[in-house]
Chimera marker file (.cmm) of the C-alpha trace (Angstrom):
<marker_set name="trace">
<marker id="1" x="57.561" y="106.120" z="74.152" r="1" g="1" b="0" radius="0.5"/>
<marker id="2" x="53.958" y="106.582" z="74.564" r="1" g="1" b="0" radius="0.5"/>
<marker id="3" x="52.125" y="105.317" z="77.567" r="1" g="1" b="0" radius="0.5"/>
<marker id="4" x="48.459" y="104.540" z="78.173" r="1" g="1" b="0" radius="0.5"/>
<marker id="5" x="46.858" y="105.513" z="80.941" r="1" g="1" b="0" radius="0.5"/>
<marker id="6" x="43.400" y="104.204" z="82.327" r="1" g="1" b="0" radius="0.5"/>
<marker id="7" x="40.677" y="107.225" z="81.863" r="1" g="1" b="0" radius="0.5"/>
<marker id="8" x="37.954" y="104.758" z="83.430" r="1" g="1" b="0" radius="0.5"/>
<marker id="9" x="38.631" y="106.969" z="87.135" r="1" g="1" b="0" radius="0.5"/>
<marker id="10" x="38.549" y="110.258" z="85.142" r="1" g="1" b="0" radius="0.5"/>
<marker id="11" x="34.527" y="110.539" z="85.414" r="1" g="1" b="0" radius="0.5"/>
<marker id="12" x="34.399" y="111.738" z="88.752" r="1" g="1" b="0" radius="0.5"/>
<marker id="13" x="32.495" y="115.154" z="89.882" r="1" g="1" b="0" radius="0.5"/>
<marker id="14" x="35.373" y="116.305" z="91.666" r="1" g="1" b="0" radius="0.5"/>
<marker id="15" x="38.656" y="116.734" z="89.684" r="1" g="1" b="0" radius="0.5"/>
<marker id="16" x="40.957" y="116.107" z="92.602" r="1" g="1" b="0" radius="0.5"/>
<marker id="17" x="41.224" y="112.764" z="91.218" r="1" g="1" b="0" radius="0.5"/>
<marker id="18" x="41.959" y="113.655" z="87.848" r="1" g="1" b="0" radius="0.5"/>
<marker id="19" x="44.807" y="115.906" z="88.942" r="1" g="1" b="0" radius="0.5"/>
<marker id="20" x="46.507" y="113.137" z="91.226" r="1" g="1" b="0" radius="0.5"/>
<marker id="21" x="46.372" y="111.259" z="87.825" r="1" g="1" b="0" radius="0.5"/>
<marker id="22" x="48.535" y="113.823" z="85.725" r="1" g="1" b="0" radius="0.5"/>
<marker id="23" x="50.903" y="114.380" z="88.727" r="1" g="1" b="0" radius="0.5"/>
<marker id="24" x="51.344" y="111.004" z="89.333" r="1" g="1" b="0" radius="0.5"/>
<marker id="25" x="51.624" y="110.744" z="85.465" r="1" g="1" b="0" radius="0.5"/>
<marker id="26" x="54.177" y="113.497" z="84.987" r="1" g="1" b="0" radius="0.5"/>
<marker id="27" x="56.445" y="112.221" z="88.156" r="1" g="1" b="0" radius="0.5"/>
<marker id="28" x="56.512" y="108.310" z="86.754" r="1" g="1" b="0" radius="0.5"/>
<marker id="29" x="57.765" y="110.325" z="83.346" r="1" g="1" b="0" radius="0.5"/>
<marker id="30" x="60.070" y="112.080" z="84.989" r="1" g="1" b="0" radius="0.5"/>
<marker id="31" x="61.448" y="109.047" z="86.729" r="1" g="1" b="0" radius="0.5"/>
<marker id="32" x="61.344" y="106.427" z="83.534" r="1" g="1" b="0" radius="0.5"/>
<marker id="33" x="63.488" y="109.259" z="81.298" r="1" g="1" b="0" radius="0.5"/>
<marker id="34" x="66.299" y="110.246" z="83.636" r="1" g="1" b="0" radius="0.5"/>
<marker id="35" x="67.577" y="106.898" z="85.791" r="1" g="1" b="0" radius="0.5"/>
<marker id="36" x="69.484" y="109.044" z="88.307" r="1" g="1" b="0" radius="0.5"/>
<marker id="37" x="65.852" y="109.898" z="89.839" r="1" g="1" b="0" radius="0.5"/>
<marker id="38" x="64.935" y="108.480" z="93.072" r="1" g="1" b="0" radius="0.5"/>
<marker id="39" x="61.497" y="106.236" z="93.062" r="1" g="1" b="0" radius="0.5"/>
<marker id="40" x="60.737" y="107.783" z="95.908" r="1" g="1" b="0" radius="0.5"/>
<marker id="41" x="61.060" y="111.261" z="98.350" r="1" g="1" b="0" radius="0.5"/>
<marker id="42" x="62.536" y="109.430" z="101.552" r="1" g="1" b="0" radius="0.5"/>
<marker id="43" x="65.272" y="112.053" z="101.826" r="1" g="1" b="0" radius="0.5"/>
<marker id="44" x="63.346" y="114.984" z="101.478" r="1" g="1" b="0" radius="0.5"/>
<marker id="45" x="60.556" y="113.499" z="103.861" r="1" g="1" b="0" radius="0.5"/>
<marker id="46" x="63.501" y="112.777" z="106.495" r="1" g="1" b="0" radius="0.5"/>
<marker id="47" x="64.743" y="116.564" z="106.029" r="1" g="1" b="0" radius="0.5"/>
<marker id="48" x="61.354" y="117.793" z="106.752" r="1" g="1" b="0" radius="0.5"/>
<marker id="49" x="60.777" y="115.891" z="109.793" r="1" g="1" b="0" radius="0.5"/>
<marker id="50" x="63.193" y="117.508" z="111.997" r="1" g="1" b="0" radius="0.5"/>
<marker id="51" x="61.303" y="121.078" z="112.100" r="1" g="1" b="0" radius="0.5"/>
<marker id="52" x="57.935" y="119.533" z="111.916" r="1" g="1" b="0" radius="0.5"/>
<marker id="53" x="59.265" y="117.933" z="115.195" r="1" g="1" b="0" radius="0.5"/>
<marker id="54" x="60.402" y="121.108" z="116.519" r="1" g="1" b="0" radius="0.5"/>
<marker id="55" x="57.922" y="123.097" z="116.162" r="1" g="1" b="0" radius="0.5"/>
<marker id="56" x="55.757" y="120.701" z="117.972" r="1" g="1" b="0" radius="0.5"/>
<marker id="57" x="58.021" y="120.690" z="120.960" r="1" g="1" b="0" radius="0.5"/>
<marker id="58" x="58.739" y="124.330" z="120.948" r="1" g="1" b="0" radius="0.5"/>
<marker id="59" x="55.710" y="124.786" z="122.299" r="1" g="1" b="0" radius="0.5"/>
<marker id="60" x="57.135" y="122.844" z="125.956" r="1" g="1" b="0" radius="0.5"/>
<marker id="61" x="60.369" y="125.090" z="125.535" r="1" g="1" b="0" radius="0.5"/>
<marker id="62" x="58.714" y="127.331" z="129.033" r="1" g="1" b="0" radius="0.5"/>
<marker id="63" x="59.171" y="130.791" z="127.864" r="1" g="1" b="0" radius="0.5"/>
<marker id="64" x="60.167" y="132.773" z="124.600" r="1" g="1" b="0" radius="0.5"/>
<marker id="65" x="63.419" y="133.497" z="125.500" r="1" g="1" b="0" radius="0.5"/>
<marker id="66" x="63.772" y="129.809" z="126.067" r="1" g="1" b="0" radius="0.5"/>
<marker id="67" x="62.847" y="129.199" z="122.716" r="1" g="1" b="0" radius="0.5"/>
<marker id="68" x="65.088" y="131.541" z="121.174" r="1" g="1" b="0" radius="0.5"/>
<marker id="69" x="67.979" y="129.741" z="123.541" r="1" g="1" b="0" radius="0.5"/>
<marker id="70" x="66.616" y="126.439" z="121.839" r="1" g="1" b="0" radius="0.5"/>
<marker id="71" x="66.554" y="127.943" z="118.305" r="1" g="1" b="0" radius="0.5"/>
<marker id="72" x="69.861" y="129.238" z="118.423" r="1" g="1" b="0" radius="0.5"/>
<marker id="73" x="70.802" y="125.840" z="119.778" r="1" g="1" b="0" radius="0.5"/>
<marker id="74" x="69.560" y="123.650" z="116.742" r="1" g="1" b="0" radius="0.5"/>
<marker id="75" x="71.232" y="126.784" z="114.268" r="1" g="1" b="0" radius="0.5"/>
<marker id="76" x="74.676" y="125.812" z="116.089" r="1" g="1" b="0" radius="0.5"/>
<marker id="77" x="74.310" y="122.316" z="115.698" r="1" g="1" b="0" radius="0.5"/>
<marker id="78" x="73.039" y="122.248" z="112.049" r="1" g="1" b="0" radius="0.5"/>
<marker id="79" x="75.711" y="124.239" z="110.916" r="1" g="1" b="0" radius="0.5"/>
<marker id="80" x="78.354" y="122.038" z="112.188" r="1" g="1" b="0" radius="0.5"/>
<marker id="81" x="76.553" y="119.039" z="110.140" r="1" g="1" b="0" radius="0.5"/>
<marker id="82" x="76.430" y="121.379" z="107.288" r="1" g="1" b="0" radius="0.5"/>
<marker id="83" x="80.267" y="121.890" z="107.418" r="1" g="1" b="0" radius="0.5"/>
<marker id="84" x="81.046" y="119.056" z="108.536" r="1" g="1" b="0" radius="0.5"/>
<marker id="85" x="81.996" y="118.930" z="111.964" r="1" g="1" b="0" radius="0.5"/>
<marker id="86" x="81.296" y="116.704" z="115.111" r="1" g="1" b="0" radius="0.5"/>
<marker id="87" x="78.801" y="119.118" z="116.947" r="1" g="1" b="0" radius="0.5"/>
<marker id="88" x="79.822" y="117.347" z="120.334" r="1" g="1" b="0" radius="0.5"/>
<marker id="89" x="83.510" y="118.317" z="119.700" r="1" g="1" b="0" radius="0.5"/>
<marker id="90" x="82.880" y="121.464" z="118.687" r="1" g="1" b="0" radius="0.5"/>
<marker id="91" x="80.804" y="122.336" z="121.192" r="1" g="1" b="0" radius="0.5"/>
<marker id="92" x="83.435" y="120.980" z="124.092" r="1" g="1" b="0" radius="0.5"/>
<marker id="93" x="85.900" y="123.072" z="122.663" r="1" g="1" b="0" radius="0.5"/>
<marker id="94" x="83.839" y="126.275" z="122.138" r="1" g="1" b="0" radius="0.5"/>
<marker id="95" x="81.640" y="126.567" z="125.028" r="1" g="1" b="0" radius="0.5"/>
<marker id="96" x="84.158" y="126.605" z="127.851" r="1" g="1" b="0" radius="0.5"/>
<marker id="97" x="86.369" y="129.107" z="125.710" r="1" g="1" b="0" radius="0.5"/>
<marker id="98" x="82.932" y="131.154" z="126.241" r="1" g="1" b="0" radius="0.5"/>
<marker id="99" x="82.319" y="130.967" z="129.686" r="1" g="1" b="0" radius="0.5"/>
<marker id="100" x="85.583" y="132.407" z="130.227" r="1" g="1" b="0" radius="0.5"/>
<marker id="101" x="84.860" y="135.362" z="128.220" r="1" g="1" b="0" radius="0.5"/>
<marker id="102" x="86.165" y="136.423" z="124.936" r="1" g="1" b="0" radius="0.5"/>
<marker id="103" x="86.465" y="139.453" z="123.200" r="1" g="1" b="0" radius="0.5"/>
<marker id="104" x="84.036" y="140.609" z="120.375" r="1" g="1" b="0" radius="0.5"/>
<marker id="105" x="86.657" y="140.165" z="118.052" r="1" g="1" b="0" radius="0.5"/>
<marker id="106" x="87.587" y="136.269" z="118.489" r="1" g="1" b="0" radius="0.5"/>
<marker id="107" x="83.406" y="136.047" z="117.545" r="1" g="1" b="0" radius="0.5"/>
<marker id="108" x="83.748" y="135.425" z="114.048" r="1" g="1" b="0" radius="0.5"/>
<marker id="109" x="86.412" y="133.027" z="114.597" r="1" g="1" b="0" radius="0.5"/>
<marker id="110" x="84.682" y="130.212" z="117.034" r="1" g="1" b="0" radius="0.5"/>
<marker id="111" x="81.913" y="130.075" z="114.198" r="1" g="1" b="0" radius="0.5"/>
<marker id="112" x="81.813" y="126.092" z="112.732" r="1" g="1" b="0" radius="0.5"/>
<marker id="113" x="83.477" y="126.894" z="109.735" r="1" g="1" b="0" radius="0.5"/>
<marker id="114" x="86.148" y="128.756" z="110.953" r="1" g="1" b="0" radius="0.5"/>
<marker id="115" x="86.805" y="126.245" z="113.826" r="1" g="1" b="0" radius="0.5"/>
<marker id="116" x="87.197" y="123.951" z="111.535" r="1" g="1" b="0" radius="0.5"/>
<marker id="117" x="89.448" y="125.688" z="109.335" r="1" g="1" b="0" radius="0.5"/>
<marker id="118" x="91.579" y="126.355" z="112.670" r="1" g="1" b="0" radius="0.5"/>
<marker id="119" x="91.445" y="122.709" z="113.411" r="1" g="1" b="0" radius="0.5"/>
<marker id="120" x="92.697" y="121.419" z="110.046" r="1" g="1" b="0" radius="0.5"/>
<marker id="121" x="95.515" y="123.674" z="109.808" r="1" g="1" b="0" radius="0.5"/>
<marker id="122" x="96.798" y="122.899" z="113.079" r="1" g="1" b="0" radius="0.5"/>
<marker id="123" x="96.475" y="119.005" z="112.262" r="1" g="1" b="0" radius="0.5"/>
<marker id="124" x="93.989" y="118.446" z="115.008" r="1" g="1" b="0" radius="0.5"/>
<marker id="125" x="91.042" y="115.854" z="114.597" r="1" g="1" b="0" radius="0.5"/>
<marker id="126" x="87.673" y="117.471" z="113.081" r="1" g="1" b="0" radius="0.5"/>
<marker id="127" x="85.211" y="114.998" z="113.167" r="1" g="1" b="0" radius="0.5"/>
<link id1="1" id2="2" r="1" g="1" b="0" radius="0.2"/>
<link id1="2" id2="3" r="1" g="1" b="0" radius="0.2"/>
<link id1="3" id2="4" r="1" g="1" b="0" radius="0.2"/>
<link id1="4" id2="5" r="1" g="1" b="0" radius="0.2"/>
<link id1="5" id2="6" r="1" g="1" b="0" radius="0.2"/>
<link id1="6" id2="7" r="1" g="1" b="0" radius="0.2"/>
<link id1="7" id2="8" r="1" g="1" b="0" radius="0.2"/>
<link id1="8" id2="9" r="1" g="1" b="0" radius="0.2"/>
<link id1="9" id2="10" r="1" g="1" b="0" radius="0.2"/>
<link id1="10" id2="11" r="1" g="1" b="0" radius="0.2"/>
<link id1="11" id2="12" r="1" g="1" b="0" radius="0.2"/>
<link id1="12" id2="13" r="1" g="1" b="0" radius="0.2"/>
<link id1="13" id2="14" r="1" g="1" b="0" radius="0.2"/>
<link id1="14" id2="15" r="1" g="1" b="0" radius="0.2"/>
<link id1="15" id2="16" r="1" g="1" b="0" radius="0.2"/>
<link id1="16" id2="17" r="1" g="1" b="0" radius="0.2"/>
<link id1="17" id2="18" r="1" g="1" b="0" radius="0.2"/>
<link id1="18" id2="19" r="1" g="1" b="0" radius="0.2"/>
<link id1="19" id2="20" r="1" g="1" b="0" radius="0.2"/>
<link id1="20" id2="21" r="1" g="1" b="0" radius="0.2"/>
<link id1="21" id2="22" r="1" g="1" b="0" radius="0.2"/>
<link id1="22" id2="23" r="1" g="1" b="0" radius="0.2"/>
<link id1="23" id2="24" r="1" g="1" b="0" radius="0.2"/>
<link id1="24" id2="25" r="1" g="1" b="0" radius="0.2"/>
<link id1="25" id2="26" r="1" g="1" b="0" radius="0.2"/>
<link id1="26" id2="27" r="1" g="1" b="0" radius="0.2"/>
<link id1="27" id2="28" r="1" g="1" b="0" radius="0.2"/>
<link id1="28" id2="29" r="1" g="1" b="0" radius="0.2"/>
<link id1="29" id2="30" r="1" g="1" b="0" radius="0.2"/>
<link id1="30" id2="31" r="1" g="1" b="0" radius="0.2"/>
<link id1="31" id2="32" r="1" g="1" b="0" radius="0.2"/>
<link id1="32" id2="33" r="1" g="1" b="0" radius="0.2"/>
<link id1="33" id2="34" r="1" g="1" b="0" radius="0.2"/>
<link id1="34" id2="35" r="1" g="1" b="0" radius="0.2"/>
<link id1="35" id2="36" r="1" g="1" b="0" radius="0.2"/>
<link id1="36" id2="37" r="1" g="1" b="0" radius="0.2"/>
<link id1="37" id2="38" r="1" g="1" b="0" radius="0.2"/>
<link id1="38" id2="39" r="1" g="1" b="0" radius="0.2"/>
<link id1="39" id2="40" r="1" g="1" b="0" radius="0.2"/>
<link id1="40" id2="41" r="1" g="1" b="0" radius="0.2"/>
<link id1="41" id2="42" r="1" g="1" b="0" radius="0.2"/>
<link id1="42" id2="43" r="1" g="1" b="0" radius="0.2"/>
<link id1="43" id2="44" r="1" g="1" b="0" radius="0.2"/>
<link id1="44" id2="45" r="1" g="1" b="0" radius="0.2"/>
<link id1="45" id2="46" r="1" g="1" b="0" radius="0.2"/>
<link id1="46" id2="47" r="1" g="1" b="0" radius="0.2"/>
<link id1="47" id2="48" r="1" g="1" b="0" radius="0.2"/>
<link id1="48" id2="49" r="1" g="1" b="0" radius="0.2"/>
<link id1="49" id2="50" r="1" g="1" b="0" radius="0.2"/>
<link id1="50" id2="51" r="1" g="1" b="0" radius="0.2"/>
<link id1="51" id2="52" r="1" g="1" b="0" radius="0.2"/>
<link id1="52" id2="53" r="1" g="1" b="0" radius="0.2"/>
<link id1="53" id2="54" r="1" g="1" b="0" radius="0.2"/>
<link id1="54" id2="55" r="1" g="1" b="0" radius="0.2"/>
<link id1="55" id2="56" r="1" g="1" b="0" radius="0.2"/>
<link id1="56" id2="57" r="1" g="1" b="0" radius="0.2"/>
<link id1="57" id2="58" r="1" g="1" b="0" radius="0.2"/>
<link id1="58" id2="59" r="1" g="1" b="0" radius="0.2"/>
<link id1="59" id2="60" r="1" g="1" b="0" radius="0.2"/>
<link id1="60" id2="61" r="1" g="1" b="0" radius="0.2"/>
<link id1="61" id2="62" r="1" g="1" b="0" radius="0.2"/>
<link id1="62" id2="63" r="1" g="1" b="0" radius="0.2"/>
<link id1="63" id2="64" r="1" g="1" b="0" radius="0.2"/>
<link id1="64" id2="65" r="1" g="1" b="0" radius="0.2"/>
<link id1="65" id2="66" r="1" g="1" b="0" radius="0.2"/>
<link id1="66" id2="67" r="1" g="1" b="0" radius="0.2"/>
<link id1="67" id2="68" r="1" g="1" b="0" radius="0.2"/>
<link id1="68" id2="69" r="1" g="1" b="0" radius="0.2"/>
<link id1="69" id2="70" r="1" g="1" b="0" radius="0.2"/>
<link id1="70" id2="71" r="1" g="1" b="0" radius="0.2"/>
<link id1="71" id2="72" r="1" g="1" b="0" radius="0.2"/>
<link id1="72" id2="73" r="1" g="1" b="0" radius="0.2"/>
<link id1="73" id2="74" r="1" g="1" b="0" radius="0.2"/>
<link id1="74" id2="75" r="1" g="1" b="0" radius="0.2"/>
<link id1="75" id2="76" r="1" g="1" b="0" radius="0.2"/>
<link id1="76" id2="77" r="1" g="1" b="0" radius="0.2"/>
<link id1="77" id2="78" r="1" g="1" b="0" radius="0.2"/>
<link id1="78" id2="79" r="1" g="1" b="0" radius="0.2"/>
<link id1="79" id2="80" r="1" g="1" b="0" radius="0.2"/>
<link id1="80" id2="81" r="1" g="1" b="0" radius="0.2"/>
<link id1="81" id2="82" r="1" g="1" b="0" radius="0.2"/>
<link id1="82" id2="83" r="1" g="1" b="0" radius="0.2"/>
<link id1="83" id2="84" r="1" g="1" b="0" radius="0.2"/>
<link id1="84" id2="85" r="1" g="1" b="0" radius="0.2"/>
<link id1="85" id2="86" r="1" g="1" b="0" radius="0.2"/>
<link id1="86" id2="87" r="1" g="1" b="0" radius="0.2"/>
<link id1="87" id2="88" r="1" g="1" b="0" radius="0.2"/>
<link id1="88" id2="89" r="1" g="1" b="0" radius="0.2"/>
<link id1="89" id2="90" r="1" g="1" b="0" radius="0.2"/>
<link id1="90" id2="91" r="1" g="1" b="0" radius="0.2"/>
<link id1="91" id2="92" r="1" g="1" b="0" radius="0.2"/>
<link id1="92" id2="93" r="1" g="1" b="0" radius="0.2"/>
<link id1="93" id2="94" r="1" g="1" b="0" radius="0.2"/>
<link id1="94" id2="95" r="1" g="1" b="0" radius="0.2"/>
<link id1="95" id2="96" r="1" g="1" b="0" radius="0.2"/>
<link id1="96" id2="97" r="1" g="1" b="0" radius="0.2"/>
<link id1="97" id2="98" r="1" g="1" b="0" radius="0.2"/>
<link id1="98" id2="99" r="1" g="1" b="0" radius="0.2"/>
<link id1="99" id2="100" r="1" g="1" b="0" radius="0.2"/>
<link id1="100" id2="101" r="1" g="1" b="0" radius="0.2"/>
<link id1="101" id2="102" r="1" g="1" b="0" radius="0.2"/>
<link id1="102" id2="103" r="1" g="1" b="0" radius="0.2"/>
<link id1="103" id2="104" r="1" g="1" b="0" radius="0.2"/>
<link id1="104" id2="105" r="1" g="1" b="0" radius="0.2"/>
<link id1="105" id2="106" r="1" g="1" b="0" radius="0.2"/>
<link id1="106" id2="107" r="1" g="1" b="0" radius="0.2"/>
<link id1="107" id2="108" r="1" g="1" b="0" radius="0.2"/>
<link id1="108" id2="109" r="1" g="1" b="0" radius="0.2"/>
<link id1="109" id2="110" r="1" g="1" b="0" radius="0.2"/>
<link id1="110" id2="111" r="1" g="1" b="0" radius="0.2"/>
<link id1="111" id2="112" r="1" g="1" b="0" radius="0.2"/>
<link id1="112" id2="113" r="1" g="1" b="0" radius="0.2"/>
<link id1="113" id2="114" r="1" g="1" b="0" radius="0.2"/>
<link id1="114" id2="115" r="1" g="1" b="0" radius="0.2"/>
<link id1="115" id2="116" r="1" g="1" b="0" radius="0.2"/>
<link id1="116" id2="117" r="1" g="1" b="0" radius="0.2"/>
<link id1="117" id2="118" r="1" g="1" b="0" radius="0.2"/>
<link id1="118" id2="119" r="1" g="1" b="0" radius="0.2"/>
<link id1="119" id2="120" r="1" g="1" b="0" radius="0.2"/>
<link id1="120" id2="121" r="1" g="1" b="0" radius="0.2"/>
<link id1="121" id2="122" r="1" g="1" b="0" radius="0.2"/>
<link id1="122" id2="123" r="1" g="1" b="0" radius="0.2"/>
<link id1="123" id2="124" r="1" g="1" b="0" radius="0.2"/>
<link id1="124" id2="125" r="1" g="1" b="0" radius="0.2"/>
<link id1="125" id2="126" r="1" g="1" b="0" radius="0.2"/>
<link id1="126" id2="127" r="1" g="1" b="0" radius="0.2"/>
</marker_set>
């Protein structure tokens, strides 16, 4: 399959547009030979907007150490999406457990994955 492409906008001093032209050109190739291709980046856009947010409003967290509280906060809850589990469940299971006081040892176990593992072997709801 061989495409034409208009050169007419090639003739400009600055070659910014003639390398928008091959990119362009090289992702609508990509796209027209494998059909499993999205048309578009809307996922990966999405995916990017979260930290782009954060960073923006980790600048009102009021301290550094109340940053680090907030980034260990969004580590928590991403995991739990990563492995699948409701962050809000998992949370009101695991945080009281921790104000009570656990030893070192039962660490490793209250992480999402393991929590979850716990919860489907017992039969108890995950998500």
């Amino acid at each position: 399959m061989t495409t034409k492409i208009d050169t007419s906008d090639f003739r400009v001093p600055d070659g910014k547009t003639v390398l928008k032209k091959v990119s362009a050109r090289v992702a609508l190739r990509r796209f027209l030979e494998d059909g499993r291709l999205p048309i578009d980046n809307g996922i990966v856009e999405r995916l990017h907007r979260r930290p782009a947010v954060g960073r923006r409003n980790y600048l009102f967290a009021g301290s550094h150490a109340g940053a680090q509280r907030a980034a260990i906060a969004y580590s928590v809850i991403a995991t739990c999406h990563l492995v699948g589990v409701n962050p809000q469940e998992y949370l009101a299971d695991v945080l009281p457990r921790l104000a009570r006081g656990i030893v070192l040892r039962d660490v490793p176990s209250m992480a999402p994955a393991a929590w979850k593992l716990a919860r489907e072997s017992a039969d108890l709801p995950i998500a």
